[in-house]
N, C-alpha and C positions, 0 to 999 in steps of 0.2 A: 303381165302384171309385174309390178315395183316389187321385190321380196326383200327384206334386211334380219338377217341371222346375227342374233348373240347369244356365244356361248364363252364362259372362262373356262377357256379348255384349249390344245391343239389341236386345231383343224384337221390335219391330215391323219392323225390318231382316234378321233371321233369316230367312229363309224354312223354314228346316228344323225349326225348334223352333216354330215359330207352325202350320207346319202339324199337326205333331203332336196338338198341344194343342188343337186348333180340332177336332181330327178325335174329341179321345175328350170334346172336351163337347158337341159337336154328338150324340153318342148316350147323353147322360148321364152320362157319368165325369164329376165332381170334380177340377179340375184348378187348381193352385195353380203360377207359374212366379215363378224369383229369377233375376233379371235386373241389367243396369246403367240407368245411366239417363245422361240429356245434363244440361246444365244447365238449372235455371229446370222439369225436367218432375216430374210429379207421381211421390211415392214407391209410391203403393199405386193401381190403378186394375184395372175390368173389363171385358179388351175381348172381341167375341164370346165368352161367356160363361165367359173364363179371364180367373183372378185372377192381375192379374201385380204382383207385389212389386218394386222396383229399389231394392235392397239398395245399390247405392254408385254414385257419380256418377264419370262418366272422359270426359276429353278426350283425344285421341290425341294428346298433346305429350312422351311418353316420352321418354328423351335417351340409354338406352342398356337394355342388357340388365341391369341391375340394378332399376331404377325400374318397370320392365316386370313385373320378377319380384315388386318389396315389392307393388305396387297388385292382382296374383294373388294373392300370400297374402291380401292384406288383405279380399278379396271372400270368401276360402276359408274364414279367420274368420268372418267376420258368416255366409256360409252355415251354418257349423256349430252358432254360436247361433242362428240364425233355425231352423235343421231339428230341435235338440234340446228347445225349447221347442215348438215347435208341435206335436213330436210327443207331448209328454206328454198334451196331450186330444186330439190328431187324428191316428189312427195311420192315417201310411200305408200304403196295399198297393203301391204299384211308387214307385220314386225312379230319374228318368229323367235320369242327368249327360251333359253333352255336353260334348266334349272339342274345343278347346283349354281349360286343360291335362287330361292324362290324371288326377293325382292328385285334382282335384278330386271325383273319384268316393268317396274318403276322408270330403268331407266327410255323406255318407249313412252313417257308423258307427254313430249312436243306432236311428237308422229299421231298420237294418238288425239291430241288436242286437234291439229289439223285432217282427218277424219281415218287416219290409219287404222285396219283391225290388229289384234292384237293377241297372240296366240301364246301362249305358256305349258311349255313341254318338262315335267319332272319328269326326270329320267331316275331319281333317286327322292323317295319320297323322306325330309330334310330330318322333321321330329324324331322320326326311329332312326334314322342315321345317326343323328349326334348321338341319342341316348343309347346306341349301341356302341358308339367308338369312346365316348367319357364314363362309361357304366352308371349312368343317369335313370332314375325313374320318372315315369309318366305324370307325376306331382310337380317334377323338381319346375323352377323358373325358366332354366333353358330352354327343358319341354314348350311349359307354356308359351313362351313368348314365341318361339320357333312355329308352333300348331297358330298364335295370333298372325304371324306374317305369313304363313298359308294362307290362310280365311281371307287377309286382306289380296295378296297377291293375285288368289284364284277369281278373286271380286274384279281386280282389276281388269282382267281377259276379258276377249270376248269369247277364246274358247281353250280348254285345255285336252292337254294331251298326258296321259298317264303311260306309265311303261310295263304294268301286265295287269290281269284283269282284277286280282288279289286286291292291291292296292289302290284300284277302280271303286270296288267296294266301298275299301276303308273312307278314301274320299271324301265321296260324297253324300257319306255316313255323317261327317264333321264338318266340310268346307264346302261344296259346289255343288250346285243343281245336277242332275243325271242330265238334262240334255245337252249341257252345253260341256260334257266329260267325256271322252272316247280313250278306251284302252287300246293303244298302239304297241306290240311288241316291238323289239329292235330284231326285227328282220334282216340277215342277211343280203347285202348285193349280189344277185348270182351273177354278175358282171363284173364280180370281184373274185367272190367264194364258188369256185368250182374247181371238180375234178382235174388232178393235171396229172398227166406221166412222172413216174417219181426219179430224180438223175442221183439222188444219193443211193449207193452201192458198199457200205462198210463195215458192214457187220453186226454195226449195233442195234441196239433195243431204242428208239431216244423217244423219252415222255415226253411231253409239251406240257407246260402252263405258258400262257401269253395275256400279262392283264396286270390291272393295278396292286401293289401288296400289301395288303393290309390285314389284320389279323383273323377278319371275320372272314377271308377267301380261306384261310387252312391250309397255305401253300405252306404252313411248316409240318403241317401232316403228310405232304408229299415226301419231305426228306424223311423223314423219323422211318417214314414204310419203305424209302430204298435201303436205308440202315437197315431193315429187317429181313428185306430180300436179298441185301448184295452179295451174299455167299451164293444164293440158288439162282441168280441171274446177273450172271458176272457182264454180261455184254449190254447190261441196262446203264443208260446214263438221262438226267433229268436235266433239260434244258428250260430256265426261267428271263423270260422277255418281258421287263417293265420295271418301274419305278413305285416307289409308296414311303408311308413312315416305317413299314416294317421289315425295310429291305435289309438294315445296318442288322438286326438281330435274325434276321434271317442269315444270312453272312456266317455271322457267331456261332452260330448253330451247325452247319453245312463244317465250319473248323475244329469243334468240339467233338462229333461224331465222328473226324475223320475221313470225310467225303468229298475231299478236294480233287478236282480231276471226272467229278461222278456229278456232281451237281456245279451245272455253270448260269453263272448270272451271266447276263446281256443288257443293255441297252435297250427303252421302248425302241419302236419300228412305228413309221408309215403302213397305214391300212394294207396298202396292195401289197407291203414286203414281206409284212404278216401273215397274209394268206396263200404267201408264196414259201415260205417258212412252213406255215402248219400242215402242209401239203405233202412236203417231204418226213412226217413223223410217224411215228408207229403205235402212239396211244397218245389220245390229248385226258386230261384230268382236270374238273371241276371240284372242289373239294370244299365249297362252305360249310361254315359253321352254324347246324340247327338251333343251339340257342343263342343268334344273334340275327344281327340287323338281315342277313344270311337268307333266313331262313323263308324270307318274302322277296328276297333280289333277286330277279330272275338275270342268269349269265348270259351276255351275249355270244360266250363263247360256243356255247355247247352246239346251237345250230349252223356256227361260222364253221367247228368240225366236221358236223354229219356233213355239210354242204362242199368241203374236197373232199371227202371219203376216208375220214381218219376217226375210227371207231373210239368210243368215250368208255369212263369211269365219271360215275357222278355221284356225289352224296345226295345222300336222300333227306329232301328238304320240301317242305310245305308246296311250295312255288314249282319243282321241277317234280315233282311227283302230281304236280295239278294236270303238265302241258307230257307228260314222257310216260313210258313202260319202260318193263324190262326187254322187249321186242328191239329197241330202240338204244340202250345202255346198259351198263352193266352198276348196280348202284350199289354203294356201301354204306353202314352204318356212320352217318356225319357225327366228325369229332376222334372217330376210331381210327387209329393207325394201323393197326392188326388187320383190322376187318379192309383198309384198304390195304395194303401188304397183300393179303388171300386176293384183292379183285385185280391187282395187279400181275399178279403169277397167273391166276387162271387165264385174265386175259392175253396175257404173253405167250402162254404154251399150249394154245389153242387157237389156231390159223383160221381152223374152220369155222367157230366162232364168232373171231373179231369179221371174216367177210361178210355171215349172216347179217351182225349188225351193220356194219357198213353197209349194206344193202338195202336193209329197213333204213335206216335210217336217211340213204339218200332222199326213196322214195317220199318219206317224210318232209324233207326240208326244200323238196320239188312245189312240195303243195303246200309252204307254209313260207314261203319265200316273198321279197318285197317287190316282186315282179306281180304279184296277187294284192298285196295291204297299201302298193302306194296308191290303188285310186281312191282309196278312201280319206288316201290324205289328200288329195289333190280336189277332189269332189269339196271335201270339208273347206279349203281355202275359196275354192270358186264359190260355194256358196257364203262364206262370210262376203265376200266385197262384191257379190250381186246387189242390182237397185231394189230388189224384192224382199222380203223378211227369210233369212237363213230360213233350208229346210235344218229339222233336228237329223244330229248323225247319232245313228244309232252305232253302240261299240262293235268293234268287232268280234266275231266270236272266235270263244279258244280255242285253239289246233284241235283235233280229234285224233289221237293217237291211232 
């Protein structure tokens, strides 16, 4: 089959659209992805045997909700010319949008005119997004209009793809029929995410966060809790991989406290250098914020951990207390620095501990792996562009701790 990926997002940084796409050329599908790109990278290139296009270049230097919104439309354009031409000699059979934004799904109107299906994957479900990054209520107009281009977006599919079962619910409570909804976690690639020998030998303690920064992740509750520890674990230091609006006052913060040398920014990473990074660490840290958009996002990170063998600290949030125990992580009161402070010493000075959970935990993300959930996705696309009426995909069910 014909596959065409858009996402505004980097390709090789997605984990969730690069697995896809790797999954249906590794069995032959034809997979063509529109992408962004960084500066100085190449427009057109093939990597494991998807053809990735990066249609327009972005620096995360945004300055407000306006500038945010013209550099979307302007990706949504060039997608609609890049998908109306192409499809004139290469007609696709499935156009796979991933949302953020929802409307982007729009730009599959030719492909879909000439009889492409049409698939629409939120990976971040948009309404509680905003209204948790602008401190918005569920009246205000952004809401509204944001929950009307759901309803229309979701309308437009032929099938959608949710990102944990939570927000499966909400759904199709508000916007889209239950059959044509399936909750798809972001599964790990164990062809990416697995156990490696570890070559770093230095002495230290190093936390891991690896992921976007923004204020609802609580990555400034990671610093505030090594300020609380760094007398009682002097050989701990906090390494941070990624980009966001909240990187400059994260910065601020890390200077203010005096933690320079103990907390290092980095540059995002490529998927595979990331997992080659979280491999070598000695405690990775999830740390959302319970009263916010947080509290229903399920991290990809947490199972990309168990899956090399680097034991967690998670806050304790609606969503990751639905899919985990304590068998599995070690969880702190979200929002509390203190409280993680104490799960960070505990789990530092307890060896026996952190292997227990590393061990549940691998176990865990053995049997909850996309080596398990991609044939549901792949079943799902064969049957949308069968000559027969789609069977209904029933969601998948949540991990069982």
């Amino acid at each position: 089959m014909k596959v065409c990926m858009i996402t505004y997002s980097f390709y090789e940084a997605d984990n969730r659209v690069m697995r896809y796409a790797e999954t249906l050329a590794a069995r032959g599908d034809t997979v063509d992805v529109i992408s962004l790109r960084v500066p100085q990278q190449e427009k057109t290139t093939c990597l494991n045997g998807v053809n990735v296009y990066r249609l327009q270049e972005r620096i995360r230097n945004e300055r407000g909700k306006l500038s945010y919104l013209i550099r979307i439309l302007q990706f949504f354009l060039r997608a609609v010319a890049w998908l109306t031409f192409r499809n004139l000699k290469y007609r696709y059979d499935v156009v796979h949008v991933h949302s953020v934004p929802d409307f982007l799904v729009f730009a599959a109107v030719v492909p879909r005119i000439t009889g492409a299906r049409i698939v629409l994957d939120i990976h971040d479900i948009l309404p509680e997004l905003y209204a948790s990054k602008f401190k918005l209520s569920d009246k205000s107009l952004l809401f509204r209009v944001l929950l009307w281009i759901e309803r229309i977006s979701t309308a437009f599919a032929d099938q959608v793809i949710i990102a944990n079962h939570l927000w499966r619910e909400r759904i199709v409570a508000r916007s889209v029929s239950a059959h044509k909804c399936t909750a798809l976690m972001n599964y790990p690639d164990p062809s990416i995410f697995f156990p490696r020998e570890r070559t770093r030998n230095d002495g230290k303690f190093l936390i891991l966060y690896p992921g976007t920064l923004q204020i609802h992740q609580g990555v400034d509750l990671m610093i505030r809790a090594l300020y609380l520890i760094q007398d009682d674990l002097p050989s701990a230091e906090l390494h941070i991989y990624g980009e966001g609006d909240a990187k400059r006052s994260l910065q601020d913060l890390v200077s203010t406290l005096g933690l320079q040398g103990r907390v290092i920014f980095h540059a995002a990473r490529p998927i595979r250098e990331i997992a080659e990074i979280m491999a070598e660490a000695d405690l990775g840290i999830v740390a959302k914020r319970q009263d916010s958009f947080g509290n229903e996002a399920q991290s990809t990170k947490i199972l990309e951990f168990m899956s090399v063998g680097i034991p967690m600290i998670v806050a304790e949030t609606k969503i990751d207390r639905c899919y985990y125990d304590d068998s599995l992580v070690e969880f702190f009161k979200s929002g509390d620095e203190h409280d993680l402070a104490r799960a960070i010493l505990r789990m530092a000075t307890d060896p026996e501990l952190r292997n227990t959970r590393v061990r549940n935990a691998l176990q865990f993300a053995s049997e909850n792996s996309w080596a398990h959930a991609k044939h549901t996705y792949l079943d799902m696309l064969d049957n949308l562009v069968c000559k027969t009426p789609p069977q209904k995909i029933l969601p998948q069910a949540a991990p069982q701790s």
